[in-house]
N, C-alpha and C positions, 0 to 999 in steps of 0.2 A: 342613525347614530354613528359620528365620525370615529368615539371612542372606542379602542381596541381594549380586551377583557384586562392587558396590563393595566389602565388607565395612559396609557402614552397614546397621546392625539395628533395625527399628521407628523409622525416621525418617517423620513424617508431614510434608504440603505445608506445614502451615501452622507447623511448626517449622522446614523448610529455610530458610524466605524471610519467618521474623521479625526478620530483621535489616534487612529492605530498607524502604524509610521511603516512596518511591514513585517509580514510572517517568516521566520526563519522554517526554510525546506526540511522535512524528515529524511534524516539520511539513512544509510543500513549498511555494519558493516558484511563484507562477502569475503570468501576467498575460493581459487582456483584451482583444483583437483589437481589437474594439467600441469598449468606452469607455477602453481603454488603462488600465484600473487592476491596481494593483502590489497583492499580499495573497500571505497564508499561505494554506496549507487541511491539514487533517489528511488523513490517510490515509481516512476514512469521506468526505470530501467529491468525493472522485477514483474512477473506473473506467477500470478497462484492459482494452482487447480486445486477444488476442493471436491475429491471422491467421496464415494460410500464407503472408503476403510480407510487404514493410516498407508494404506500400500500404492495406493490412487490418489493422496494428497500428497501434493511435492509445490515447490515454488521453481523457478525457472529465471534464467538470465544468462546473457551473452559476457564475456568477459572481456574487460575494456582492454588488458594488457593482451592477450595473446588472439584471440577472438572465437574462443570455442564458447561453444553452448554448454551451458551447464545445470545440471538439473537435480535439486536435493530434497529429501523427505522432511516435509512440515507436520511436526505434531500439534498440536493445540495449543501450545504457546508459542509458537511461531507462527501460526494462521490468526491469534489474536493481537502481535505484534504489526502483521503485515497488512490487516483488515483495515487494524488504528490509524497505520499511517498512510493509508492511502492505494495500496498495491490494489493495482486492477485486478479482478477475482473473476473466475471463472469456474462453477459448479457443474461439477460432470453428473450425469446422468444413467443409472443404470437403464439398461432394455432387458424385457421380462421377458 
C-alpha cells in the first residue's frame, strides 16, 4: 500500500514545500561585557552548554565587534529560546 496514514499518495519533499519562497534566519540579540557592543548573531554563531545546575549552564559566543569570547548564564528561558531557534547544544555530563 503506496498510501501514507495522512491519506497523501506519492507526495515527494520537494512538491510539499514548492510553495514556500524561503525561511527567514532566527536571529538573537547579544551584547558585549567588553566593548559594550549591541549586535544580532544567528543561531550558528551561539553555543549552549547545558549542566546539571544553572551554574554549569551558560551559552557562549565570540564577539563580532571586538573579538573576545564571551560567555553568559542561561536560565530556562533562554535555553528554551536558544533550543527553538536552533543553537547547537551541548549537554555536559556529570562524573560520579
Amino acid at each position: 500500500m503506496s498510501e501514507s496514514a495522512s491519506g497523501v499518495q506519492g507526495m515527494s519533499v520537494a512538491s510539499a514545500f514548492a510553495g514556500m519562497r524561503s525561511v527567514t534566519p532566527v536571529v538573537f540579540r547579544a551584547g558585549c561585557p567588553d566593548c559594550r557592543g549591541r549586535f544580532e548573531l544567528t543561531a550558528s554563531a551561539l553555543r549552549l552548554a547545558i549542566g546539571a545546575s544553572s551554574r554549569t549552564t551558560f551559552y557562549s559566543f565570540t564577539c563580532p565587534d571586538c573579538g573576545a569570547s564571551v560567555r553568559k548564564p542561561a536560565g530556562e528561558r533562554i535555553v528554551e529560546l536558544l533550543t527553538g531557534g536552533g543553537v547547537s547544544t551541548l549537554r555536559l555530563h556529570s562524573t560520579l
